[in-house]
N, C-alpha and C positions, 0 to 999 in steps of 0.2 A: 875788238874792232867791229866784229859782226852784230856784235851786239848794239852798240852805237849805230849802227845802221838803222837795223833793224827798230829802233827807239825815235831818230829822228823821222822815217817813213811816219812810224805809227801818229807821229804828234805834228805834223808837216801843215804847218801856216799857209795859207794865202797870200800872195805875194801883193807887198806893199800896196800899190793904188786899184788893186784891183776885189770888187764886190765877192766874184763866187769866181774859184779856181779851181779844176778839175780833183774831185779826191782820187788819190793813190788805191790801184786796182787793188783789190781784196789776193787779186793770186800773187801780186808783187808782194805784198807786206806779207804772205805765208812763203814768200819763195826768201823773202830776208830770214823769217823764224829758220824756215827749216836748215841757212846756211850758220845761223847762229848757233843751232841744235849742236847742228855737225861741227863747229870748231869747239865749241864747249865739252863735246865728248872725246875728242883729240884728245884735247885738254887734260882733261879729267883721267884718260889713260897714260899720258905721258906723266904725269905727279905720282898715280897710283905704280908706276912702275918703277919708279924713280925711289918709291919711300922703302923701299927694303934695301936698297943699297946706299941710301941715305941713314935708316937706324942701323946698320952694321959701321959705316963711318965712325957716326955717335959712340956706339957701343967699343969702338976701338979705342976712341979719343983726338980722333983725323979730323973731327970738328967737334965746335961746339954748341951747346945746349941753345944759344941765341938762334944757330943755323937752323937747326930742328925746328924751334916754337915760328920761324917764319913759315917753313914747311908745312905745319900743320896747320897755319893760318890761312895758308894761300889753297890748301887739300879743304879746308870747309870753307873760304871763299866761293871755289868751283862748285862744291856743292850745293853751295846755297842758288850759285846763279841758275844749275842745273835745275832746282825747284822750280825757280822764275821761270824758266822756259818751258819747264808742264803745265804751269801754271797759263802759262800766254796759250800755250798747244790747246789747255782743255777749251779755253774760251775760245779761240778760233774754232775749234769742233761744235760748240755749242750754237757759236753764230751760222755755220756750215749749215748743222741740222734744222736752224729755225727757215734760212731761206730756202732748203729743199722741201719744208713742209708748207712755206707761201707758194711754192711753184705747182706744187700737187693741188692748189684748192681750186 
């Protein structure tokens, strides 16, 4: 969800008949990252805590090897999205740094 947020801020059109329409403050689109951050590592802790009592399941035979391979699918899904959001973090840092170094000149 935050993430979609976060995605349409960043790529947000101009509306319809209109030439130039205000761009999305630079602290809103890090105040979207930083909420995406934070459900993503929820996230990512609620699966991690889940998958030892999910491979004892398995290991029992209380489920099956289908339930697992979704589990490990959706454990490096977060993952991955977890990259994408260091990824969005560093470049926000980088643009941070270039316009503290225009304000110094």
């Amino acid at each position: 969800m935050q993430r979609n947020v976060y995605l349409s801020l960043l790529h947000l059109e101009p509306e319809g008949g209109k030439e130039k329409s205000p761009a999305v403050p630079d602290s809103v689109i890090r105040a979207a990252l930083l909420r995406r951050a934070v459900e993503d590592i929820h996230r990512i802790i609620q699966i991690r805590s889940a998958k030892q009592a999910c491979s004892t399941l398995l290991q029992r035979g209380s489920v099956g090897d289908d339930l697992w391979q979704r589990f490990l699918r959706a454990e490096k899904e977060m993952e991955e999205e977890l990259r994408d959001v260091v990824t969005e973090v560093s470049r926000e840092i980088a643009k941070f740094g270039k316009g503290e170094e225009a304000n110094l000149k």
